[in-house]
N, C-alpha and C positions, 0 to 999 in steps of 0.2 A: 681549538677547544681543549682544555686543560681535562686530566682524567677524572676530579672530584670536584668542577664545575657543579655547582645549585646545590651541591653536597654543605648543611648548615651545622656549624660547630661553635657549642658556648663552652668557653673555656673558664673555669675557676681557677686555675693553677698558676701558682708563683712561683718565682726562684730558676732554675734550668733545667730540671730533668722535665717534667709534663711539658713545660711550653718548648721545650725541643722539639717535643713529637707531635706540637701543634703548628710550630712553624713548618717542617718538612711537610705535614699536610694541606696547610696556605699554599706552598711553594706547587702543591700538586692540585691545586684548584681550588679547596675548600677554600667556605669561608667563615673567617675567625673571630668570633667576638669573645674579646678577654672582659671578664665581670672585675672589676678591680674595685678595693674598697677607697672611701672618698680620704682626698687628700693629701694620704698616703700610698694609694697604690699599690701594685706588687712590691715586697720588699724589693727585689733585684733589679727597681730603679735606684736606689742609694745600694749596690751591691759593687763593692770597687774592684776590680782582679789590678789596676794602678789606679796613677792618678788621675787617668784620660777622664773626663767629660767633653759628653755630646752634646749639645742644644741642653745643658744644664742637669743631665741626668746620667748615670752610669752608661758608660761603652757597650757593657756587658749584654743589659737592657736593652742597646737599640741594636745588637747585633741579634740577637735571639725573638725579639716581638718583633721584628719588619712583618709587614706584610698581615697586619690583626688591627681590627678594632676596637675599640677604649670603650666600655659600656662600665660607667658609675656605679653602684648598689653597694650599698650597708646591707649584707645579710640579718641581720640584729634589728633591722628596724622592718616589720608587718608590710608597709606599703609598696618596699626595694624590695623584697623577698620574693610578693608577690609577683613583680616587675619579671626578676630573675626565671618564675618559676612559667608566667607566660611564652617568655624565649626560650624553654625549656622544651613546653610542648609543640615547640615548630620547629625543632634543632633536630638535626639525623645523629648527633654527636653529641654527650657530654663528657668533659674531661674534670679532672680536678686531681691535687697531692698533697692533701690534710691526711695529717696524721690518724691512725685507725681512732674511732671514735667520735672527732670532730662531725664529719660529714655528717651522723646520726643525728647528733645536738641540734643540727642546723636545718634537719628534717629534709636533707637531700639527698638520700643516703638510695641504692640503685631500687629498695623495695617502696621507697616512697613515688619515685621519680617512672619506675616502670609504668606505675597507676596512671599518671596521666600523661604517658608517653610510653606506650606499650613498644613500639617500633624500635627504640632509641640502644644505643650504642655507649654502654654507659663502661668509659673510662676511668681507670685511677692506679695513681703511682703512690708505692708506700716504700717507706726504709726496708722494715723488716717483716713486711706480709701484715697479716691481722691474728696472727695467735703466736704462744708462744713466748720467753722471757724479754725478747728486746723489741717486742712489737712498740712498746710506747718510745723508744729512743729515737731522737732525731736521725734522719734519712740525710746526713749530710756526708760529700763526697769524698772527703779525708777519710771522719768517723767510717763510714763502710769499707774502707780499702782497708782500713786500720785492721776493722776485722775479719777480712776474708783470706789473708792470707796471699795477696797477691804484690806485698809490699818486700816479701823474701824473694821476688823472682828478679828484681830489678839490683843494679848495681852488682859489687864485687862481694868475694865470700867475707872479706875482711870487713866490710859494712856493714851499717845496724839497717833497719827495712829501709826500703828508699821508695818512695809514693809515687807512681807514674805524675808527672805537672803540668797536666791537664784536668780537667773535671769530668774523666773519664767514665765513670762510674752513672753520672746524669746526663750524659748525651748519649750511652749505650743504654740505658730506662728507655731515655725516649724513641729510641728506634725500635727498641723491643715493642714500645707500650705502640706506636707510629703502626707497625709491621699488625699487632695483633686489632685494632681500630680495621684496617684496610682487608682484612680476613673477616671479621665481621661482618663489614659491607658486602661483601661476597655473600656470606649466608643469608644478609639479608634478603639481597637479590633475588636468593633462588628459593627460600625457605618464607620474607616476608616475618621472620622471628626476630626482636631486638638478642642482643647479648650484650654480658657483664665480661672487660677485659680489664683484670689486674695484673700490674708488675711490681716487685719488689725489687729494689737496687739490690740488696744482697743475692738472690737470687741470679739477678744482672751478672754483677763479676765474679760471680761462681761462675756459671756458665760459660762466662769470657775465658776461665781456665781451664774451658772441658781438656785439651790436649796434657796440661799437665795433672790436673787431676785425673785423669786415666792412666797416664802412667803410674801415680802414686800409688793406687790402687792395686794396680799388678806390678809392681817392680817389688812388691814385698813392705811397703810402707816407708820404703829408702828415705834418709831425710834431705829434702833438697839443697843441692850444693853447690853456688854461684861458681864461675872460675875466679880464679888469683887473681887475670888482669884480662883486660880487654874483653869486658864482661858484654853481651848483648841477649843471654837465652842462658834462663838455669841449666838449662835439659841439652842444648843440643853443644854436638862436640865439637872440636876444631876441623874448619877455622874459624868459625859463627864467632863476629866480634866486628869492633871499630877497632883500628890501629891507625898509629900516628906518624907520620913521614915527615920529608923534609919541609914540606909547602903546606901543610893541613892534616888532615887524617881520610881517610877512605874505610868504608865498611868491607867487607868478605863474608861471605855466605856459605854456602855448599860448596863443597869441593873436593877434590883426591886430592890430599898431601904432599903424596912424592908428585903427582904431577905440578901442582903449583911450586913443589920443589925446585924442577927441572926449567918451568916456564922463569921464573927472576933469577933463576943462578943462586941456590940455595942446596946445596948437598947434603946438609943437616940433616931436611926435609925430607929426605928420600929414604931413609933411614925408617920412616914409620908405614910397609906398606899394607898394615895389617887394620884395616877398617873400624876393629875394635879399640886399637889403641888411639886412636882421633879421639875416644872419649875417655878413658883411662887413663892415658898420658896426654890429657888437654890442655894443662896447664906448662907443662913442659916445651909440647910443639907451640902452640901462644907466647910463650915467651921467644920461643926461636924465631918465629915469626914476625913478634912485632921488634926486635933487634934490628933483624933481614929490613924490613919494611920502610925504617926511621933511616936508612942509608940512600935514598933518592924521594924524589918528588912523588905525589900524588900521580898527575898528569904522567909519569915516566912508569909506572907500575901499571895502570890506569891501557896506556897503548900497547904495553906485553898481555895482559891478561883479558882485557874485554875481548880481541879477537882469536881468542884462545874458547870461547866460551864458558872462561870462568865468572861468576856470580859477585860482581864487587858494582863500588859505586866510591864516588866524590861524596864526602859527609858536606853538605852545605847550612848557609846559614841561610835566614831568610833576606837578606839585600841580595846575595849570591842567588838565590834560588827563582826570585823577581825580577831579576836581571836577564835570567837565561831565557834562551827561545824557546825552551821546553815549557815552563811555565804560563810563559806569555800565547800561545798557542789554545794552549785552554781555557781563554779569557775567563778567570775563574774570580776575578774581582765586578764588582757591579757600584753603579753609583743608584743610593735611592735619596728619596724626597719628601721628608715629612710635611703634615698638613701646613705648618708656617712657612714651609721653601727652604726651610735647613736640610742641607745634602749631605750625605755621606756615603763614604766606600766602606763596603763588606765582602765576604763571601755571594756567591748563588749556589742554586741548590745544585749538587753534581749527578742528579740523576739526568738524563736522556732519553727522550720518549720520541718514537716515530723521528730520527733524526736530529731533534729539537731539544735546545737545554730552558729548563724552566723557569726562566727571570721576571721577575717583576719588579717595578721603579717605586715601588710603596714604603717608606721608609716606618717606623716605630711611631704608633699614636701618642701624643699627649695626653694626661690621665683627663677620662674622660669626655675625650675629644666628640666622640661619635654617639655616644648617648640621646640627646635630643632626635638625632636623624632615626637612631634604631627604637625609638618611643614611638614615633609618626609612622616606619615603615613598617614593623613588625607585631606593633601590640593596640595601637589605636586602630588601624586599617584594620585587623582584622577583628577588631571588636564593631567595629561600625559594619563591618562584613557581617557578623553574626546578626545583628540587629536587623 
């Protein structure tokens, strides 16, 4: 038995950040009906990060909706609304990521929905919160990095921002938005009181900088200053960086200087044994090092220093990374199987419960797919129940 087993979630939410935090709770038992409008569907079926198509619809899509089901409805039209608003009062969960104000329009908004689902667990993912000057600005994952300041920690000093390139920004929403749904449930548990959980992405990778926004704070307002080269952390000193050898590059982590000095035959190195100057003179010892480094192999650097307990690693790519045992060991890819028998490989969920990783063979619905079945099981049945 899965932890959010008969646990019922109607999902409104498009695009990545909300339906992140609805698939890792599929993944954890629940289950997911996505209200999608006809037709058209979640945008982030025609949403392309390339040019892969699945069984005819974005990659993206069926990596992020496995494991949910397709329930039809036009909000806009009296009869679907209605429909909407019956799965509403039998849901332990609603979610949605309309922009502040929409939800009101639509008269689903947490003080409408409390009324006839006092119990309910009412989700929602915003850009910029609900007050304030950029509360109406689109919640999209560039735009927010754009502005939080977290686009100066990446790259070299000589670079202009460089954007983490992933959609970092709407997979850490939905873990926050994930995290605070599964705290809820708890209250409910013991208290039997619904709650209202919202997350704003700006707030999201704010938070994601609490380490460097803390320093900024107390370091006097210093202004952050990437190194020269072999950039991997504004903040921490050398030897924190990727460097590049004869065979690939290897990363370097924490470490004593003159010791990593003494371990490859570097006397340079030893030259700095005063702890403060690893960050004072970073750019100096980085250069010496990645010199030293670029004069043998990966793998030769790699057998002096792992058994030394220094902090390094092989930079890989992903054929390199799929290939190795390490990888394969955590059978971390899954095959699933949409309603028409179209198959595909994805991620599974990496959490671990009671020994157990939590997979399931349910690939991404079709728009609409499941509609009919959740009319008979959910809204007719228990109106013929009332009768």
């Amino acid at each position: 038995m899965k932890p959010l087993q008969d646990i019922l979630i109607v999902d409104l939410s498009q695009f990545l950040s909300a339906p992140s935090a609805t698939l890792r709770l599929a993944d954890l038992g629940a289950r997911v009906i996505k209200v999608e409008r006809p037709e058209t569907g979640d945008i982030c079926r025609h949403l392309y990060v390339s040019n892969v198509i699945l069984n005819g619809e974005s990659s993206t899509f069926r990596a992020i909706n496995r494991n949910k089901e397709s329930f039809q409805a036009d909000l806009k039209v009296e009869a679907d609304k209605q429909q909407v608003l019956k799965l509403i009062q039998k849901a332990d969960v609603f979610v949605h990521n309309f922009r502040p104000g929409v939800i009101e329009r639509l008269g689903l908004d947490y003080e409408t929905i409390k009324k006839i689902n006092p119990s309910i667990i009412y989700g929602d993912i915003s850009g910029y919160g609900s007050e304030g000057p950029w509360k109406g600005k689109p919640g999209q994952d560039l735009l927010v990095q754009s502005l939080s300041g977290v686009t100066w920690l990446n790259g070299k000093n000589q670079d202009g921002p460089v954007p983490v390139g992933l959609s970092i920004v709407d997979i850490l929403s939905g873990a926050h938005l994930a995290q605070g749904i599964l705290a809820a449930l708890i209250k409910r548990a013991k208290t039997g009181l619904g709650s209202k959980v919202s997350i704003s992405m700006l707030e999201t990778i704010i938070d994601f900088q609490f380490e460097s926004i803390t320093t900024f704070y107390h370091d006097g307002g210093q202004p952050t200053v990437r190194p020269e080269s072999n950039s991997a952390h504004a903040y921490l000193g050398a030897p924190y960086g990727i460097y590049q050898t004869q065979s690939g590059y290897m990363s370097l982590a924490m470490g004593a200087i003159p010791v990593i000095g003494e371990l490859i035959g570097c006397p340079e190195l030893t030259q700095y044994p005063d702890r403060a100057s690893w960050f004072t003179e970073r750019d100096a010892i980085k250069k010496i090092l990645a010199n030293h480094l670029f004069t043998n192999t990966t793998e030769h650097w790699l057998n002096i220093l792992e058994p030394a307990d220094i902090w390094c690693a092989k930079v890989m790519d992903w054929n390199e990374l799929f290939a190795h045992d390490g990888f394969k060991v955590l059978d971390m890819i899954q095959k699933v199987k949409m309603g028409d028998g179209f198959e595909y490989e994805t991620t599974r969920c990496p959490i671990k419960i009671d020994g157990k990783y939590l997979t399931s063979n349910l690939g991404s619905p079709d728009l609409g797919e499941h509609t009919q079945a959740i009319i008979s099981e959910l809204i007719e049945k228990n109106e013929q129940a009332k009768v």
